[in-house]
LUMKEMAR-507028 format. One record per residue: residue number from 1; y, z, x of N, C-alpha, C, O in turn. Coordinates in Angstrom, 2 decimals. Layout:
! residues N
REC_pos_n_yy_n_zz_n_xx_ca_yy_ca_zz_ca_xx_c_yy_c_zz_c_xx_o_yy_o_zz_o_xx
REC_NUM_Y_Z_X_Y_Z_X_Y_Z_X_Y_Z_X
...
This chain:
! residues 206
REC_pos_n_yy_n_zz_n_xx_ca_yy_ca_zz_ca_xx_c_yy_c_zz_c_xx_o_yy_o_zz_o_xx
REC_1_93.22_76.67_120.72_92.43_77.84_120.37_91.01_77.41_120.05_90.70_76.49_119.30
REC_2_90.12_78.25_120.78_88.40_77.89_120.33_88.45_78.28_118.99_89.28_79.08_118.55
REC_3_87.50_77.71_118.28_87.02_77.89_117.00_86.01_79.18_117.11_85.55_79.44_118.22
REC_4_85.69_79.92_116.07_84.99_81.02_116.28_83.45_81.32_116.72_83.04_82.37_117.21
REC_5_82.70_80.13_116.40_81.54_79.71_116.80_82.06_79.54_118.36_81.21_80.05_119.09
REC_6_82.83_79.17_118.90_83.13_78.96_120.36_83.82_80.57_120.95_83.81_80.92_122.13
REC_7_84.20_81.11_120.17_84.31_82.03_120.80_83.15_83.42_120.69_83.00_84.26_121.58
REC_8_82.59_83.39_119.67_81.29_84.23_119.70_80.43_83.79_121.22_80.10_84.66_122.03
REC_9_80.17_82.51_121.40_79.80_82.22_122.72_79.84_82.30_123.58_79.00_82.06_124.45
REC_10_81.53_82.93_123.64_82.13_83.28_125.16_82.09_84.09_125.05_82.23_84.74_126.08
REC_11_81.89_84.81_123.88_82.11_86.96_123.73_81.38_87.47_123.07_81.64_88.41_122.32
REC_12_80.33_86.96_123.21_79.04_87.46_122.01_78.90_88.78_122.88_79.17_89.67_122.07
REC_13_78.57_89.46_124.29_78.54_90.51_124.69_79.55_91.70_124.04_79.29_92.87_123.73
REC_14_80.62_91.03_123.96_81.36_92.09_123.73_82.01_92.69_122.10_82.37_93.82_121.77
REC_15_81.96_91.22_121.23_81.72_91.21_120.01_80.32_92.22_119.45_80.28_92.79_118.36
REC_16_79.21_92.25_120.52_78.14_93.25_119.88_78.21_94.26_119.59_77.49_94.82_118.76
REC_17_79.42_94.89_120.43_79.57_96.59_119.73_80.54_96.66_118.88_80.79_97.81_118.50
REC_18_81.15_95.88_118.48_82.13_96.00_117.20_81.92_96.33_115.82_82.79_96.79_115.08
REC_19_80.36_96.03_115.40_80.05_97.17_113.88_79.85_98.30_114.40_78.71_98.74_114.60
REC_20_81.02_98.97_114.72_81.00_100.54_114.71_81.04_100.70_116.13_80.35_101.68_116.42
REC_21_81.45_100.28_116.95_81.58_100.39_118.60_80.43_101.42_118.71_80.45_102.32_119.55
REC_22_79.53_101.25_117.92_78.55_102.32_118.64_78.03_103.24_119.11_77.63_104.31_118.65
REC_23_78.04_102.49_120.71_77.60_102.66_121.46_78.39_104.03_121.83_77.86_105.09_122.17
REC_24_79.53_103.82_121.71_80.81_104.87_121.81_80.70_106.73_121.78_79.47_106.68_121.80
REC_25_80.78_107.16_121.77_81.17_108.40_121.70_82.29_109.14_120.38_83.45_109.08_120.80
REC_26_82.25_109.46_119.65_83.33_109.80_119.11_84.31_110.90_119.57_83.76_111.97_119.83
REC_27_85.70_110.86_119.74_86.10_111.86_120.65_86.02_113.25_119.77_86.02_113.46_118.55
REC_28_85.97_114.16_121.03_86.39_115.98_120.03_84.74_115.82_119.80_84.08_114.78_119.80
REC_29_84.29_117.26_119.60_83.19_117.57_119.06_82.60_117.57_117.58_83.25_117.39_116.55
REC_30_81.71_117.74_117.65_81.46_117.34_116.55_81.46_118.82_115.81_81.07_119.83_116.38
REC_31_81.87_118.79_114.72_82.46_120.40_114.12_81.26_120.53_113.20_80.62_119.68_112.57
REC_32_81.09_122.37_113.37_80.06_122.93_112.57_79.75_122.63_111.37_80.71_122.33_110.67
REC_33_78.51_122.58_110.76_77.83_121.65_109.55_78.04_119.87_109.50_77.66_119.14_108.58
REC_34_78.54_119.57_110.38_78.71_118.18_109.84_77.12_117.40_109.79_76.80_116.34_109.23
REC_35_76.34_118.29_110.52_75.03_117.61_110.08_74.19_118.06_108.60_73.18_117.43_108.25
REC_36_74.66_119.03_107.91_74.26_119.82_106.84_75.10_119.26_105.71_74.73_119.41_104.55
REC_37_76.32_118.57_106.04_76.75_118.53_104.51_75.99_117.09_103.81_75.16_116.36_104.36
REC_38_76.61_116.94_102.29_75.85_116.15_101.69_75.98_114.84_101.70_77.19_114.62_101.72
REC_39_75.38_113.81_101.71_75.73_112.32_101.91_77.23_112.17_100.31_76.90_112.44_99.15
REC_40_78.54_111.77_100.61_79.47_111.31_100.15_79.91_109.85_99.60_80.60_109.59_98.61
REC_41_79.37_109.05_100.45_79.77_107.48_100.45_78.31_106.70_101.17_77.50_106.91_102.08
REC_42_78.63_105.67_100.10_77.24_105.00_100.16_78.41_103.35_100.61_79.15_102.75_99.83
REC_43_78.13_103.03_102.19_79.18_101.53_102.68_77.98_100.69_102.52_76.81_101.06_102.64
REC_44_78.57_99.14_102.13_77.92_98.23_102.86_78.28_97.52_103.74_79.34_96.90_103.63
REC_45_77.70_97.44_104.53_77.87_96.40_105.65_77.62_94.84_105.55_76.60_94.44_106.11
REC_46_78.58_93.71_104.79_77.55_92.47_104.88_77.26_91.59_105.87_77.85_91.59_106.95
REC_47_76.44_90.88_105.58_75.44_90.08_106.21_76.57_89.60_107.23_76.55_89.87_108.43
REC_48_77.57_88.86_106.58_78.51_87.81_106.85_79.45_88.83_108.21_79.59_88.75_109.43
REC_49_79.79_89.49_107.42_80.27_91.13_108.86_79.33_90.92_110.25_79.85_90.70_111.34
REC_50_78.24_90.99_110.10_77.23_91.27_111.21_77.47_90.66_111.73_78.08_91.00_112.75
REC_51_77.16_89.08_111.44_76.91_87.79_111.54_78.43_87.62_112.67_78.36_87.14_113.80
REC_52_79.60_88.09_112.07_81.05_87.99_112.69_80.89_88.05_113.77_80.99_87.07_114.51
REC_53_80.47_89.72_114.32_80.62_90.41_115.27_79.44_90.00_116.07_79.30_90.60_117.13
REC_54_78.60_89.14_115.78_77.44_89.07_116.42_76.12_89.85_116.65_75.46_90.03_117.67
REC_55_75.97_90.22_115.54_74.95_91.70_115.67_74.29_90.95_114.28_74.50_89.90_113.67
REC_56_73.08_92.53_114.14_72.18_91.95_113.32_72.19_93.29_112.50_72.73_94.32_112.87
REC_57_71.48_93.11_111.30_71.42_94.43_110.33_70.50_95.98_111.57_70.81_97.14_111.84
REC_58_69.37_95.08_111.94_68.80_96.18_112.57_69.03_96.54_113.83_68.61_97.61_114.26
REC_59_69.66_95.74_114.51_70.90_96.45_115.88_71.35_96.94_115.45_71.60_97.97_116.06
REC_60_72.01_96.86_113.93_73.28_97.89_114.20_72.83_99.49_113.11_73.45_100.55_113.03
REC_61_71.74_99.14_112.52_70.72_100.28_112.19_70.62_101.01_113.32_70.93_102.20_113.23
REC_62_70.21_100.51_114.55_69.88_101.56_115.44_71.34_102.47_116.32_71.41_103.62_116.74
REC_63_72.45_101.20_116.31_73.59_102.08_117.09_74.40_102.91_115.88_75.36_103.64_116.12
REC_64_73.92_102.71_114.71_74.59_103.94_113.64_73.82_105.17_113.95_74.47_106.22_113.93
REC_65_71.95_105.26_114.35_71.50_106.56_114.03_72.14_106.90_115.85_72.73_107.96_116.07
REC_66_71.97_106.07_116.78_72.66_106.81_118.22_73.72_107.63_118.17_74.00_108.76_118.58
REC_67_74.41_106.46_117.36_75.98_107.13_116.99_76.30_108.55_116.32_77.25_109.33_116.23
REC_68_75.49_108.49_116.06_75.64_109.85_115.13_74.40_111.35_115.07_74.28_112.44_114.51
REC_69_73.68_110.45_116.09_71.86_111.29_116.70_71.76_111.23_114.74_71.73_112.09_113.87
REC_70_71.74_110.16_114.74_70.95_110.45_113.14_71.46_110.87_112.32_70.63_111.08_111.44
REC_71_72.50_111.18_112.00_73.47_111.70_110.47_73.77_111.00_109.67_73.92_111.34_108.50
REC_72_74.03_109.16_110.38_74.50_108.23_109.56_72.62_107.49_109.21_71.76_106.86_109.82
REC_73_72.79_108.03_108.02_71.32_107.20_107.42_71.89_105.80_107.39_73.04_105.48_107.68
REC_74_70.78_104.91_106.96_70.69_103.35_107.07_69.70_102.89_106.33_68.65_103.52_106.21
REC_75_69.93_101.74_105.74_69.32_100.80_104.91_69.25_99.56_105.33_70.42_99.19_105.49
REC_76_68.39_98.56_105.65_68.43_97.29_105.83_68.06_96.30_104.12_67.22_96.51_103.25
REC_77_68.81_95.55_104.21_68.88_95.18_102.72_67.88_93.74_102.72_67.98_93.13_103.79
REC_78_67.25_93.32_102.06_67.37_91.87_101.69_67.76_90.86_102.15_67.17_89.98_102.79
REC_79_68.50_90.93_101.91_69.88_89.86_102.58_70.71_89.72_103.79_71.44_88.85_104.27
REC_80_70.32_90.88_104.10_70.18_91.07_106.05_72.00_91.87_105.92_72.87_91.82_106.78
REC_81_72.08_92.51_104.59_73.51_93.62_105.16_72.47_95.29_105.47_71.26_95.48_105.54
REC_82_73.29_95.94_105.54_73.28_96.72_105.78_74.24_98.41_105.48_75.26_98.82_106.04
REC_83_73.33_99.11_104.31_73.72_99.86_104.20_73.90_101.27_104.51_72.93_101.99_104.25
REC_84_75.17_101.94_105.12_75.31_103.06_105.72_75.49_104.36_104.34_76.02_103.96_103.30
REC_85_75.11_105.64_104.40_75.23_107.03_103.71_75.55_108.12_104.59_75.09_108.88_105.45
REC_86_76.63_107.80_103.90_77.97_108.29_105.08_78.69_110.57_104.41_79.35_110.81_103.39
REC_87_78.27_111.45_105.28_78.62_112.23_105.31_80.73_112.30_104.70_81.30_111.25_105.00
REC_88_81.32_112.97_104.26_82.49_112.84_104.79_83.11_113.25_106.05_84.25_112.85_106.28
REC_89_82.53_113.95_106.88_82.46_114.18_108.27_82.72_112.82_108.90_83.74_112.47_109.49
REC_90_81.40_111.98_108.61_80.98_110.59_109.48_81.82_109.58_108.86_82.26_108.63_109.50
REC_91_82.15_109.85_107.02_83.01_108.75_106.98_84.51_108.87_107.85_84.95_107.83_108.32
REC_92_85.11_109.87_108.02_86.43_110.25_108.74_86.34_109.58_110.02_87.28_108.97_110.53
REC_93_85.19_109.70_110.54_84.77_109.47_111.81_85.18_108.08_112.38_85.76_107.66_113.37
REC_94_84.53_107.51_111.16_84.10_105.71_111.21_85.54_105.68_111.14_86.05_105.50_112.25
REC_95_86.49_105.80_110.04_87.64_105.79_109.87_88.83_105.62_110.65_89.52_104.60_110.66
REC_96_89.05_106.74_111.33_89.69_107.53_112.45_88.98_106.23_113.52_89.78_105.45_114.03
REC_97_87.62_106.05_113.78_87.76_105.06_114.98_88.30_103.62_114.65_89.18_103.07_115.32
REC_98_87.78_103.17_113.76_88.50_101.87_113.12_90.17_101.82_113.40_90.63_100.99_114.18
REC_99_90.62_102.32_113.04_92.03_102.73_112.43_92.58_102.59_114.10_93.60_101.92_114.23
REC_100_92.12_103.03_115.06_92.51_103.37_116.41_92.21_101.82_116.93_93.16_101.20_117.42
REC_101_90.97_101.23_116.84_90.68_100.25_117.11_91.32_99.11_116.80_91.19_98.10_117.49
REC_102_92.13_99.17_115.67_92.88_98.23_114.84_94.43_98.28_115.72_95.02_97.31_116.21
REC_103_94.85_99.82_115.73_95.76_99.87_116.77_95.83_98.88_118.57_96.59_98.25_119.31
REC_104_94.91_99.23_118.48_94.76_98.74_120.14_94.77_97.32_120.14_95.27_96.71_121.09
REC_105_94.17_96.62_118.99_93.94_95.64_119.33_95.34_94.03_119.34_95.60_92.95_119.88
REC_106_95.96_95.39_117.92_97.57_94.70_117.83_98.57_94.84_118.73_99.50_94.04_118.87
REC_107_98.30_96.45_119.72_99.13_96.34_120.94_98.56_95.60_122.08_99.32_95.51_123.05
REC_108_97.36_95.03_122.19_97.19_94.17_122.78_97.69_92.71_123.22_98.23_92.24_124.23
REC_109_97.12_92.07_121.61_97.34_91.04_121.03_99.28_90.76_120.83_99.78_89.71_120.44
REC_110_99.80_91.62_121.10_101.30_91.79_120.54_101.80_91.64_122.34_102.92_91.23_122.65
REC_111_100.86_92.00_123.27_101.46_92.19_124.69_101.46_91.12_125.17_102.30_91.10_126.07
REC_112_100.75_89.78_125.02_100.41_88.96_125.60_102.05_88.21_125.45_102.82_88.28_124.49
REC_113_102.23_87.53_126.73_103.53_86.32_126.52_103.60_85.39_126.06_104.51_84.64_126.42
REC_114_102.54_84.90_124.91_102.78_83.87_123.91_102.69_83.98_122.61_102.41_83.16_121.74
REC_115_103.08_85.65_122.54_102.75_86.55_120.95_104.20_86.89_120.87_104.87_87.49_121.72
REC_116_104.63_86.34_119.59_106.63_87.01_119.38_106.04_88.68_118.65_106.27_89.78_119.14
REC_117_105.27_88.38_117.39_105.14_89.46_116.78_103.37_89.78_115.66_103.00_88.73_115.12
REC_118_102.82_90.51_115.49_101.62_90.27_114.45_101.60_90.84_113.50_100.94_91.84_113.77
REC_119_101.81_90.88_112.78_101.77_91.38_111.09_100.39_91.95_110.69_99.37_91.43_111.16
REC_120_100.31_93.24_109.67_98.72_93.18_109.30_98.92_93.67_107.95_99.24_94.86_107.96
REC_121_98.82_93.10_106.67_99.20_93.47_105.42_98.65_94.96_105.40_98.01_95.51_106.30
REC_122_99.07_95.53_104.12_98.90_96.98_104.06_97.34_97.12_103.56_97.00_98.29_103.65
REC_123_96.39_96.35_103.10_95.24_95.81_102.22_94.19_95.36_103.76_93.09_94.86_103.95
REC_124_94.76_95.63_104.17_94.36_95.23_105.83_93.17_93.68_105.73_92.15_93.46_106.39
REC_125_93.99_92.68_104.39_93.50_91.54_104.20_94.02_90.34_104.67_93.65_89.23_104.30
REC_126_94.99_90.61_105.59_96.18_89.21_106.41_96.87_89.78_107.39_97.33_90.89_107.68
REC_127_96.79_88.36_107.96_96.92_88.67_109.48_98.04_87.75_109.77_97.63_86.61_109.98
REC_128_99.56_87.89_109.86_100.25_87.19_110.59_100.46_86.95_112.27_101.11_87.88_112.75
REC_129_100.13_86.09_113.09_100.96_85.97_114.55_101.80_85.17_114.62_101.69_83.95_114.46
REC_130_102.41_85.58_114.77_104.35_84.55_115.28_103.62_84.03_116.62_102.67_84.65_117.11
REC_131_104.12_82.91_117.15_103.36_83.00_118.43_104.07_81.25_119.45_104.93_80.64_118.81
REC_132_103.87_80.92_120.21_104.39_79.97_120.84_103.40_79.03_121.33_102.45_79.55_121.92
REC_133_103.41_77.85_121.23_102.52_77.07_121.36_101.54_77.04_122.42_100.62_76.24_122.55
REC_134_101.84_77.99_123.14_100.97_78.27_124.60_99.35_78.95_123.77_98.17_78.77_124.06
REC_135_100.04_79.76_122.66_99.13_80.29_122.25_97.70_79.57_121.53_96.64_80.16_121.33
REC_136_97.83_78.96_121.40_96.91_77.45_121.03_95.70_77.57_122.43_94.49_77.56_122.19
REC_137_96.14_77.67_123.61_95.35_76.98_124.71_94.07_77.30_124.99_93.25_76.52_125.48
REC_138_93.73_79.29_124.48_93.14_79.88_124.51_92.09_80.62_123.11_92.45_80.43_121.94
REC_139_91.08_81.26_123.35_90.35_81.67_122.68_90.83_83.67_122.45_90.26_84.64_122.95
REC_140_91.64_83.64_121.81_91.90_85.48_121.76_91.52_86.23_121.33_91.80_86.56_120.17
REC_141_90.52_86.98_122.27_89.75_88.07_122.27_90.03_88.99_121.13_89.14_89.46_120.42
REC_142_91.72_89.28_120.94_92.16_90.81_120.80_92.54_90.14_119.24_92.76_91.02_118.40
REC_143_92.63_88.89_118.79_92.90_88.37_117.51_91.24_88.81_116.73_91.20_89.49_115.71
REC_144_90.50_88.49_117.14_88.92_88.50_116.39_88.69_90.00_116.62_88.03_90.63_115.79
REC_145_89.07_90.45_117.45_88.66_92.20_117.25_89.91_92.45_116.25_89.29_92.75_115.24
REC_146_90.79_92.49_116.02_91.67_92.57_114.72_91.42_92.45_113.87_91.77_93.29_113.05
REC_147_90.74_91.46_113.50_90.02_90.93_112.61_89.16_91.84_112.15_89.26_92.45_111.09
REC_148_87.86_92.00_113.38_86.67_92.52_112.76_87.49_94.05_112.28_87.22_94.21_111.09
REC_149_88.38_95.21_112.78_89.04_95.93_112.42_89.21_95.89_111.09_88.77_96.82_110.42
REC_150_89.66_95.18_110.68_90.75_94.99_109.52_89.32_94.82_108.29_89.28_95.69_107.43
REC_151_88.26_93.76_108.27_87.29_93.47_107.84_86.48_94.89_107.84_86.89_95.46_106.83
REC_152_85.40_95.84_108.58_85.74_97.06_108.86_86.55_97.99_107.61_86.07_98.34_106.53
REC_153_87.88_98.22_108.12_88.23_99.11_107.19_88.78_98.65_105.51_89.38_99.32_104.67
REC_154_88.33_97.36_105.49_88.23_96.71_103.81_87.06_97.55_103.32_87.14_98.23_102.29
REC_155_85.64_97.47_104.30_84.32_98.08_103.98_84.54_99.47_103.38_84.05_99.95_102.36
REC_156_85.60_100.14_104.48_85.57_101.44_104.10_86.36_102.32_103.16_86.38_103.52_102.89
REC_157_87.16_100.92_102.67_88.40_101.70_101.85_87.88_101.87_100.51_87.20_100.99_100.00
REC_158_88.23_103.25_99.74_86.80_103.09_98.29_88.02_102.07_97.04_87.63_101.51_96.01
REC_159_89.16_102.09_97.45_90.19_101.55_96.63_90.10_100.24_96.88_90.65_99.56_96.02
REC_160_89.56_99.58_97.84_89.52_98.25_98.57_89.44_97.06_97.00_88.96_97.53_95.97
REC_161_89.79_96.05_97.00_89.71_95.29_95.88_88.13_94.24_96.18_87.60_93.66_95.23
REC_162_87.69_94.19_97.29_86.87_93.17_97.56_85.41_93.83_96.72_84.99_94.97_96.53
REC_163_84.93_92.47_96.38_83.73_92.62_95.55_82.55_91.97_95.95_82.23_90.84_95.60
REC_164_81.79_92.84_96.82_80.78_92.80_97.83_80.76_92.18_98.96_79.78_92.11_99.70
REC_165_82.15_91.53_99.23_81.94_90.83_100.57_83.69_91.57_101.17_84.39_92.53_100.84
REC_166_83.75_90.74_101.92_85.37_90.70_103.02_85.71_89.46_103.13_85.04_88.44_102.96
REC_167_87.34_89.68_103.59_87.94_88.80_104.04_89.36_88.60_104.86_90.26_88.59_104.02
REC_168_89.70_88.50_105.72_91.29_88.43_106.00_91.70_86.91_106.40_91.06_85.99_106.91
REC_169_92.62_87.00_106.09_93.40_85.45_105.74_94.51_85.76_107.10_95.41_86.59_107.20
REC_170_93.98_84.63_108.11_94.83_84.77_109.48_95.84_83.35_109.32_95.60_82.18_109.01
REC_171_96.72_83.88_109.60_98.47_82.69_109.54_98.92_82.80_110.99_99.02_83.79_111.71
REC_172_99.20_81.31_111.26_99.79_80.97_112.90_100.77_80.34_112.66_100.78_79.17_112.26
REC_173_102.24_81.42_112.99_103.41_80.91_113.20_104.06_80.49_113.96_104.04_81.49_114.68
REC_174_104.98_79.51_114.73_105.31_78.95_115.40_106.62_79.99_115.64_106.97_80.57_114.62
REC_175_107.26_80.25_116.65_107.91_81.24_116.83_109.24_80.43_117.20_110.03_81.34_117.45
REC_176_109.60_79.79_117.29_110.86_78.93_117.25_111.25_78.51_116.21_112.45_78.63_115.92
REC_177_110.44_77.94_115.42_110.19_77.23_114.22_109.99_78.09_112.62_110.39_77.69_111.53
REC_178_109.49_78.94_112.83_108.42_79.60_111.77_107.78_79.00_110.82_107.43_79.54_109.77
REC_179_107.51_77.43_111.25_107.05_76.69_110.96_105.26_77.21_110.70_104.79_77.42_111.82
REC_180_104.20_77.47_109.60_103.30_77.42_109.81_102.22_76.36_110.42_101.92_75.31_109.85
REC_181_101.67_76.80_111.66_100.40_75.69_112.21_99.30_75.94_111.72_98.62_74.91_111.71
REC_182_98.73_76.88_111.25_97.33_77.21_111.33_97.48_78.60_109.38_98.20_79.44_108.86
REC_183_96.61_78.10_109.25_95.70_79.31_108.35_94.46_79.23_108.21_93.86_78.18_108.46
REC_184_93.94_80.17_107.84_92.04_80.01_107.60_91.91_81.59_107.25_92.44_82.53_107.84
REC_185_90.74_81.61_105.73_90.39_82.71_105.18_89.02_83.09_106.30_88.00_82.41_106.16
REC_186_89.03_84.03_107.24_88.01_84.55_108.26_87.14_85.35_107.37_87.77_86.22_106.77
REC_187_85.74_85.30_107.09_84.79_84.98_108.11_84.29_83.06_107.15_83.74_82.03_107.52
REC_188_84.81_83.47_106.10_84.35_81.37_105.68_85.03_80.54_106.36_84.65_79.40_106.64
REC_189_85.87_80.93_106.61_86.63_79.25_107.13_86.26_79.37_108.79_85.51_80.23_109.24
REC_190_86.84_78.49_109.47_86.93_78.32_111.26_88.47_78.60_111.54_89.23_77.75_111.08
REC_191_89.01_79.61_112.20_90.68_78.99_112.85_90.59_78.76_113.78_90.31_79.59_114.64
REC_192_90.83_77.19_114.06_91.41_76.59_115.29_92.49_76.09_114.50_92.93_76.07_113.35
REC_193_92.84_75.50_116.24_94.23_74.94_116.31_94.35_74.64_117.75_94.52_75.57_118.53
REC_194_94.27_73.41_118.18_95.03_73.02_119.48_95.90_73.07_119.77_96.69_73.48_118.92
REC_195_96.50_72.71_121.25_98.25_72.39_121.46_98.89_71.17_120.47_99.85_71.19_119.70
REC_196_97.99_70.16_120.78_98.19_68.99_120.26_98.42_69.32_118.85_99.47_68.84_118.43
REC_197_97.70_70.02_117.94_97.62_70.23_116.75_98.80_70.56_116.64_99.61_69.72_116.23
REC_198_99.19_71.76_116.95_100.30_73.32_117.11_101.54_72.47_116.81_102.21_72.63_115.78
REC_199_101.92_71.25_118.08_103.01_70.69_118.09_103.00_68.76_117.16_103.81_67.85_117.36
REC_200_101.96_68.76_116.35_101.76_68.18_115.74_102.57_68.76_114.39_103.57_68.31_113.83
REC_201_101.67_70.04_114.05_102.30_70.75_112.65_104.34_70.89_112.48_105.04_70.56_111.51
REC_202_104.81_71.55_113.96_105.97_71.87_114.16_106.65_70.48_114.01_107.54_70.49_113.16
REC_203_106.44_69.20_114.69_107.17_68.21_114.29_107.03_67.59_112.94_108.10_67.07_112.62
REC_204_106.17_67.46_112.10_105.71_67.05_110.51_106.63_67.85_109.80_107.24_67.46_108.81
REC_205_106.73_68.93_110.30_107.58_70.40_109.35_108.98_70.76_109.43_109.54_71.51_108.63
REC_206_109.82_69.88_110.99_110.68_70.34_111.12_112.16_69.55_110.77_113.23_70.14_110.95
């Protein structure tokens, strides 16, 4: 598995629309007053978030006002996060797409033939994959969009426990074994893991 600096490299295009896919459309129309009611929720976006997905505070300043022709106000901070003042209209919005996005990305990630099963705590702060050593070989797309998902709706949850930043804690299980190969707290740590590694851990453990 590439390390995440290696895979931003190979997917920095597509990692760019992930604070808030943007670029996107939200489906269904947009229902009467949602541009009139009152700002509800004040998100931040941090630095370290951006930084994930490959974007910047003021890219993604501009695909929040597209996103929304301007409803979702914006703040660029200091420190290069970024804060959204979020309608409850627009927070549902963000919500509802996250939430879908998070979906897709586990039936994805769950389809592939070297995935047994993926776990996503209810805190949407851990990430289990059961998985088979094949899974090592590659850099997975649909694991880091899970991620940014999960990271995402930590931002948006007002019950969320995190205290100004994010985090999800990704676990690589060996699916024969359930031997653990891999952990790392995402976005501080790196997860890799080679083959060599993978079947390194499984024989030490078994």
């Amino acid at each position: 598995m590439q390390t995440r600096r290696e895979f931003l490299a190979l997917s920095a295009g597509l990692l760019a629309l992930l604070p808030g896919c943007a670029a996107d459309e939200p489906e269904g129309e947009v229902g009467p007053g949602a541009q009139t009611q009152p700002v509800q929720m004040r998100v931040t976006i941090p630095a370290s978030y951006l930084a994930f997905t490959g974007n910047t505070a003021d890219e993604a300043a501009r695909d929040y006002a597209d996103y929304s022709d301007g409803d979702i106000g914006t703040s660029v901070l200091e420190d290069g996060s970024l804060e959204l003042y979020l309608t409850d209209h627009w927070y549902g919005q963000l919500r509802d797409m996250w939430e879908d996005a998070l979906d897709k990305s586990l039936e994805a990630l769950g389809a592939g033939d070297a995935v047994a099963c993926v776990e996503v705590t209810d805190g949407r702060d851990g990430v289990t994959v059961t998985a088979r050593p094949s899974f090592a070989d590659h850099a997975d797309t649909d694991l880091y969009q899970l991620v940014a998902a999960c990271g995402f709706l930590q931002l948006l949850d007002p019950e969320s426990s995190w205290q100004g930043d994010w985090a999800v804690e990704v676990a690589l299980v060996d699916a024969e074994t359930g031997v653990e190969v891999a952990r790392a707290t995402l976005p501080a740590d790196e997860l890799s893991c080679s083959r060599e590694g993978w079947d390194e851990a499984v024989s030490a453990r078994s």
